[in-house]
C-alpha positions in Angstrom: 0.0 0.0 0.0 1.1 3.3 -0.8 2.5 5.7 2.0 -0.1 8.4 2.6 2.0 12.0 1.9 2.6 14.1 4.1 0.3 17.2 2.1 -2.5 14.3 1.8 -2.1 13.5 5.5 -2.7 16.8 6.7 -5.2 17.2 4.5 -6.9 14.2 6.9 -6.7 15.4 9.9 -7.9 18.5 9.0 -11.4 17.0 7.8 -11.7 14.5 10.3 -11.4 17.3 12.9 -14.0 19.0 11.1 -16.0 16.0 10.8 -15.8 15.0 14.8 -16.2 18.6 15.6 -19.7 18.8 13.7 -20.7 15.2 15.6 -19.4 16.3 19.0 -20.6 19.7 19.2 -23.5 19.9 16.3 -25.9 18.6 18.2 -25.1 16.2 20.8 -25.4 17.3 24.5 -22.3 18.1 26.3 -22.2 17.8 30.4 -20.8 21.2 32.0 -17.8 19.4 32.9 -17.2 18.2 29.1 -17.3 21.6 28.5 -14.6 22.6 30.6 -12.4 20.3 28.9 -13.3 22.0 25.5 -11.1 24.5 24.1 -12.8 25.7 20.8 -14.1 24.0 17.5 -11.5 26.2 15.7 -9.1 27.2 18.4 -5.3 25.8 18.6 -4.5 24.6 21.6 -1.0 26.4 23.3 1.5 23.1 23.9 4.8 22.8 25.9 6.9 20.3 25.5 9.2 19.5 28.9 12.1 17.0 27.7 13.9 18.0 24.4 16.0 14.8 23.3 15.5 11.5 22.1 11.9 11.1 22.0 11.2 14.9 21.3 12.9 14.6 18.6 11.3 11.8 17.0 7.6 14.1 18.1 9.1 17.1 15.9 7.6 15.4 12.3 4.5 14.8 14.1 4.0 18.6 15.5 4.9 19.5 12.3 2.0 17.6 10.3 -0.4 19.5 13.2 0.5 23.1 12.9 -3.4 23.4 11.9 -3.9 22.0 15.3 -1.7 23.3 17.8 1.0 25.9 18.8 4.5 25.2 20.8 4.8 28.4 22.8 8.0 26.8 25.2 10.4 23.8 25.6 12.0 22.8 28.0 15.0 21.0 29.0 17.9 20.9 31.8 20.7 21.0 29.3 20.8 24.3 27.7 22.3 23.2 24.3 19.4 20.5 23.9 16.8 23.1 24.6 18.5 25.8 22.1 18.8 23.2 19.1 15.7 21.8 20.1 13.2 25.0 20.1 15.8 26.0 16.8 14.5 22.6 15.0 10.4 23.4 15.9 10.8 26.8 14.4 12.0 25.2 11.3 8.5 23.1 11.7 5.9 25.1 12.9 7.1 28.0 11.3 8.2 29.9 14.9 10.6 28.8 17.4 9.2 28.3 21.3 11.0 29.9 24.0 13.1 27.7 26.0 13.8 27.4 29.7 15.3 25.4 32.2 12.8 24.8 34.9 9.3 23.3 34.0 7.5 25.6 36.7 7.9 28.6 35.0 5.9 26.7 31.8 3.7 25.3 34.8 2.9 29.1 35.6 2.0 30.6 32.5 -2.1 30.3 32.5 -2.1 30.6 28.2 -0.9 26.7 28.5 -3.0 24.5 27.5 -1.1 21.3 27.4 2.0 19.6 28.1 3.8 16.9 26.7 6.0 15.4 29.2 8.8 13.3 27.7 11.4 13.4 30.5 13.0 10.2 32.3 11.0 7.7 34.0 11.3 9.2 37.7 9.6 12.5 36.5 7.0 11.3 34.6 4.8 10.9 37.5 5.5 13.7 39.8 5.5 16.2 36.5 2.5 15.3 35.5 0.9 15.2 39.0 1.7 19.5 39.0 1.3 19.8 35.6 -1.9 18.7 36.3 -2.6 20.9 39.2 -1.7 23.8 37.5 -4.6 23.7 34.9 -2.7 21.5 31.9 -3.8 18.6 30.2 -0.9 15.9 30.0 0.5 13.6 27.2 3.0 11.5 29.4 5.3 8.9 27.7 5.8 5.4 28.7 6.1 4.3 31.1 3.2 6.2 33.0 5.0 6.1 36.4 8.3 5.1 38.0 6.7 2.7 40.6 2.9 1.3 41.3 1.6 3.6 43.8 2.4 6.2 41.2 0.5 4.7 38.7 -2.3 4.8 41.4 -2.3 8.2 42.4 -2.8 9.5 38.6 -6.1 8.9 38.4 -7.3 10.5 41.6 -5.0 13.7 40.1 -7.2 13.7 37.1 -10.5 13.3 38.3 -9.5 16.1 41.0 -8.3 18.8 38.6 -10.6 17.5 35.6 -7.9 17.5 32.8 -7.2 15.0 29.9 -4.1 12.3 30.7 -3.2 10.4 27.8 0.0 8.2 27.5 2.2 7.4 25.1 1.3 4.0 23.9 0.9 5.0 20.2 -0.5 1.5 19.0 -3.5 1.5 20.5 -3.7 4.7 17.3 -2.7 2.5 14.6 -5.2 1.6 12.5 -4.2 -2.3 11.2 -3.7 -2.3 15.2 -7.2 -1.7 15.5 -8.6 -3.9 13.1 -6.8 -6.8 13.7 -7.8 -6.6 17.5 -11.1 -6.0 17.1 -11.3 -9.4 14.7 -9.0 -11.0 17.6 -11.8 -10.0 20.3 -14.1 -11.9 17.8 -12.7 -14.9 16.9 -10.6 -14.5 14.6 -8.2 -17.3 15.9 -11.0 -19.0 18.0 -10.1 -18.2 21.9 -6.9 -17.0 22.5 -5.4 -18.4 25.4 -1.7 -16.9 24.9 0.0 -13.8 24.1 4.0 -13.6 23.8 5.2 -10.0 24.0 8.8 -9.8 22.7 12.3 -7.2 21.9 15.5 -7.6 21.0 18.4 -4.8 20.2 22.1 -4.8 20.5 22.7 -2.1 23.2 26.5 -2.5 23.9 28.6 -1.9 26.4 28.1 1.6 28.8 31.4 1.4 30.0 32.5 2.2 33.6 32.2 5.7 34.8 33.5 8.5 36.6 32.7 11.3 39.6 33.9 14.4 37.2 32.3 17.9 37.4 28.9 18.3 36.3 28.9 19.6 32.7 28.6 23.3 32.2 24.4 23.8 30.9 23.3 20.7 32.6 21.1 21.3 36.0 21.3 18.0 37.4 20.0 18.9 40.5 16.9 19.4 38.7 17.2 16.7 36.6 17.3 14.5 39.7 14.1 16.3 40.9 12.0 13.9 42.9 14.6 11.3 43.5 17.3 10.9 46.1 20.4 12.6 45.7 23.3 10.8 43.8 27.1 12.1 42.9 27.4 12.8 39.0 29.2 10.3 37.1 30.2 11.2 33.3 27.5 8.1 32.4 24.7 9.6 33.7 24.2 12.1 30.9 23.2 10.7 28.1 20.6 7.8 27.8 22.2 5.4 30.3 19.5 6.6 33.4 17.3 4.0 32.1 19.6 1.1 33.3 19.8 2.7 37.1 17.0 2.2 39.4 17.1 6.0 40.6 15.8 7.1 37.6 15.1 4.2 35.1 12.6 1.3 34.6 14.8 -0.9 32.6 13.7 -2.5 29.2 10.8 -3.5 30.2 9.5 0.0 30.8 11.5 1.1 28.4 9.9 -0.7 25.6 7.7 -3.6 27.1 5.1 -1.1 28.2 4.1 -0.8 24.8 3.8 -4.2 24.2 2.0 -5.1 27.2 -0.4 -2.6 26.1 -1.4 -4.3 23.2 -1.8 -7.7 25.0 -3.9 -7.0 26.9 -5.8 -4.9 24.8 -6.2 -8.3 23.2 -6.7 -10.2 26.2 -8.7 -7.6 27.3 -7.2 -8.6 31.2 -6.9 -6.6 34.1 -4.4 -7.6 36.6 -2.1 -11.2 36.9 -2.5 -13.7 39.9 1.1 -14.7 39.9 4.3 -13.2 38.1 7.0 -15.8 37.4 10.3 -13.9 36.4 13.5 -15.6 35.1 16.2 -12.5 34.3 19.7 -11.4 34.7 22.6 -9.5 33.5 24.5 -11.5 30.9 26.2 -9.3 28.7 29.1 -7.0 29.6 29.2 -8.0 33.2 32.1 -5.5 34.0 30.0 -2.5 32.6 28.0 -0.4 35.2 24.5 -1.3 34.0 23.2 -1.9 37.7 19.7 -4.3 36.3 18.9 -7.3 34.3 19.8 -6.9 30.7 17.5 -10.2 29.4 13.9 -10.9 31.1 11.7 -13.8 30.6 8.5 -13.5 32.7 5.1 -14.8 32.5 2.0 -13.0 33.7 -0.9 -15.6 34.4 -4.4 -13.9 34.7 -7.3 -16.0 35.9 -9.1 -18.3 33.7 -5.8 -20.0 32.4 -4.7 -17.1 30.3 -1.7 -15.4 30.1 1.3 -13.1 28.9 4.7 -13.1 28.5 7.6 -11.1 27.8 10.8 -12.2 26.5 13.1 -9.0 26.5 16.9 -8.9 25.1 18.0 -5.4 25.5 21.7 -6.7 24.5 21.7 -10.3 21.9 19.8 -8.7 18.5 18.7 -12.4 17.7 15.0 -12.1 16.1 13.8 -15.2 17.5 10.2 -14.8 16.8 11.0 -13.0 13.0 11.0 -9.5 14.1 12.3 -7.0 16.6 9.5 -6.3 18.3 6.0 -6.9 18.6 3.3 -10.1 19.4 2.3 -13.1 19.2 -1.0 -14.0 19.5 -2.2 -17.7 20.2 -5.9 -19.4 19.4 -7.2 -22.6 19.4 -7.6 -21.7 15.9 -4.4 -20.2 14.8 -2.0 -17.6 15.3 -1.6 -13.9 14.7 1.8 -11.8 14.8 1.6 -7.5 15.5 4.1 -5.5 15.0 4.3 -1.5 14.0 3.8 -1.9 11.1 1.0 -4.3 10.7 0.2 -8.1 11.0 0.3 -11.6 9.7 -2.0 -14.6 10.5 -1.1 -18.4 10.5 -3.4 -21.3 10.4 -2.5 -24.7 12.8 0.3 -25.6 10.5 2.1 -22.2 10.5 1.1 -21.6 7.0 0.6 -17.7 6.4 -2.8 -17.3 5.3 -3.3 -13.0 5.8 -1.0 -10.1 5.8 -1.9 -6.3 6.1 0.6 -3.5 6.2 0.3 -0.1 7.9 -0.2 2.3 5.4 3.2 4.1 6.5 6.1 2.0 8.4 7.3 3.4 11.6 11.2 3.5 13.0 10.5 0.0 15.8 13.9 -0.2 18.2 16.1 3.2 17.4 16.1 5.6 20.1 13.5 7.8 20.5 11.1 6.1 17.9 8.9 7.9 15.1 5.7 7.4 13.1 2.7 8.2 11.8 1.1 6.1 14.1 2.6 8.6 16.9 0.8 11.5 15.0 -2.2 9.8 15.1 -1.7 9.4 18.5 -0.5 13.0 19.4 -3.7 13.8 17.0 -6.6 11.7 19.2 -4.5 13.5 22.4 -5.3 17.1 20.7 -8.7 16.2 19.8 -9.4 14.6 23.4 -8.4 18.0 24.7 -10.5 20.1 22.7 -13.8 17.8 23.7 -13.9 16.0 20.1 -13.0 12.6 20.4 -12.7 9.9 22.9 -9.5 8.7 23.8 -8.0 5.4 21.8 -6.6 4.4 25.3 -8.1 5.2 28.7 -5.7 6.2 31.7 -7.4 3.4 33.8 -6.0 1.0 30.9 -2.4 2.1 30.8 -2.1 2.4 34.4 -2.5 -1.3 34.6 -0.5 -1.9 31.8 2.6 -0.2 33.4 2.0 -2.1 36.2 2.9 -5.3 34.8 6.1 -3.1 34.1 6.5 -2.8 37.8 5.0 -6.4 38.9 8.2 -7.8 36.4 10.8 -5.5 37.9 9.4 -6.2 41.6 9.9 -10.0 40.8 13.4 -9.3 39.4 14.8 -7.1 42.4 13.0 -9.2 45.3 14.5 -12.3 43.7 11.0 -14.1 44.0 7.6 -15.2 42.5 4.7 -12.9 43.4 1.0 -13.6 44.1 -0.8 -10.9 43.5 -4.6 -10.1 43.9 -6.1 -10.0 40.8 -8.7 -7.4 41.3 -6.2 -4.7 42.8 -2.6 -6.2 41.2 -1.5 -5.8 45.0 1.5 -7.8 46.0 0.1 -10.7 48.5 3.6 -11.3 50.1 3.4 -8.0 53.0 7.4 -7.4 52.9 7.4 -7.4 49.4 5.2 -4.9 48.5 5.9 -2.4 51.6 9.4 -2.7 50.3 8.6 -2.1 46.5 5.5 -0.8 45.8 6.6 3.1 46.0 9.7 4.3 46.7 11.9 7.0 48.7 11.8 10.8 47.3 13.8 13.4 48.1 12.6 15.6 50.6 10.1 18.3 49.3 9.5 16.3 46.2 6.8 13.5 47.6 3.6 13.3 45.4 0.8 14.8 47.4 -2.8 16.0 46.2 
């Protein structure tokens, strides 16, 4: 199928925003606090964006293709350079470059906000969005949704108290062969699906072993560091290594398996597992300081005999399942492989049988990630805001998909299986979860309503 250009493609979005503003506001009722939420058929909603590296990059195409939709009045970042080049780069997109600061709170304090998009490390992305939300702003928050359970808890009470739009960053749930070949899933496509095998490989090499130096002119790391305890700088902090230390990190699996969980059990349609069975370890460059696991095998069973698993290889780029990334579905009728960029469906004897391809591919294990199915994403976020569409994933849904996030790494560090109560996903063992299910801040920086 042919890739949809990029003059064609805004051309869409502008008439389906025209089309869902004429259902949503031409004559359906709207509750006085939907209409809180709404911004304007025809107004342009005033975006931030706090975090301006890897994954803001890869956003810059995509707030470029909705310049019809939106303005970037600041970025943010605490490294000067990356702020500079970044808000430098949007005004070569939108046509007018943001002003860039240091410290989120000033963005926070400016009422002509509307929105922010919060792609900083893992340890902010709760507390950020916690006083982003209190200040009045909508929030797009990347995966993972938090840095630890009770986290992932506490968002939707911040919502519902200060009535504003939280979506995360799963951009599947927006693609549209995703969509279909779920929704034929649910129905028996494959008969009943029993199974779901999420999976990732990449060849992430050696980090090396680092250093207490100075901390580099333009980089605030005492912001940075924000809501978690205070650590001396070492020159391998800087870059993209804070995923692989717990202070600040999730590991690979929130890393990457948070978007793959997302889509199992958007399959599955599950809520939370009964047990968690984790097998992981670090196996490749053992003298390097990556402090976690760099494999994980662990299995999520769910009541009712189904379950999910996720086999994660952030450092041995073997493709054992035929891609890089993605999942595989099982039925008593067949099998069914997602990725990205579309799917492919097997009868009993493995023989390929159906094969649909997104319309436009998307980049699947390079940092930072880009698409069109993250516009669409980005697009359904805007619209959301404005009172025009519902969301394509609910916060209630990705808070329990991060959790299994957690619920992996909790088996991992405490070394054992975990029961957990299905209803709740609470840890059953007492000692366990006291000891994992939150974590210490630094003083001043506790999440609080």
């Amino acid at each position: 199928m042919a890739t949809m250009s990029t003059e064609n493609r805004r051309d869409f979005l502008k008439k389906t925003g025209a089309v869902a503003a004429g259902i949503t506001l031409g004559g359906t009722a709207i509750s006085a606090k939907s209409y809180r939420r709404i911004i304007g058929a025809n107004d342009r909603l005033n975006i931030a964006v706090i975090g301006c590296y890897r994954r803001a990059h890869a956003l810059r195409g995509s707030f470029g293709e909705l310049t019809d939709h939106m303005d970037i009045g600041y970025v943010c970042d605490v490294v000067k350079e990356r702020r500079d080049q970044y808000a430098a780069s949007l005004g070569d997109v939108m046509g007018l470059a943001p002003a860039a600061v240091n410290d989120f709170r000033e963005i926070l304090a400016d009422d002509g906000v509307d929105a922010v998009f919060q792609l900083t490390p893992d340890h902010w992305h709760g507390p950020g969005s916690y006083l982003a939300l209190k200040a009045g702003k909508h929030v797009y928050v990347e995966k993972p949704l938090s840095h630890n359970p009770h986290e992932g808890e506490l968002f939707p009470a911040f919502r519902d108290q200060f009535d504003r739009v939280v979506m995360m960053g799963t951009q599947q749930r927006s693609q549209l062969t995703a969509q279909k070949v779920v929704k034929e899933l649910q129905e028996g496509l494959i008969g009943e699906i029993h199974h779901v095998l999420a999976h990732y490989s990449n060849q992430r090499g050696s980090i090396g072993n680092g250093k207490v130096v100075p901390v580099p002119e333009g980089f605030d790391w005492e912001l940075f560091q924000g809501p978690a305890p205070r650590e001396v700088f070492r020159d391998i902090y800087f870059d993209y290594n804070w995923h692989w230390f717990w202070p600040w990190g999730t590991g690979e699996t929130g890393n990457n398996a948070t978007h793959e969980f997302d889509v199992a059990r958007w399959i599955l349609q599950v809520e939370h597992p009964e047990s968690v069975f984790c097998n992981a370890g670090k196996f490749y460059f053992k003298d390097d300081d990556w402090t976690m696991y760099d494999t994980m095998d662990v299995t999520f069973e769910y009541p009712g005999g189904r379950s999910i698993r996720w086999d994660g290889k952030s450092r041995n780029n073997y493709q054992t399942y035929g891609s890089d990334r993605g999942n595989v579905v099982y039925g008593s009728e067949g099998t069914v492989t997602i990725t990205r960029n579309g799917f492919k469906q097997y009868d009993l004897k493995g023989k390929l049988v159906r094969e649909e391809n997104e319309p436009s591919r998307s980049v699947t294990t390079a940092a930072g990630g880009e698409g069109d199915i993250t516009t669409n994403h980005i697009f359904n976020f805007l619209q959301v805001v404005r009172g025009k569409e519902k969301p394509n994933v609910t916060l209630e849904e990705s808070v329990k998909s991060t959790h299994l996030v957690h619920l992996a790494n909790i088996a991992y560090r405490s070394g054992t299986s975990l029961k957990c109560d299905p209803a709740t996903g609470h840890i059953l063992d007492r000692e366990v979860m006291e000891r994992y299910w939150s974590r210490e801040y630094e003083p001043g920086w506790e999440p609080e309503l």
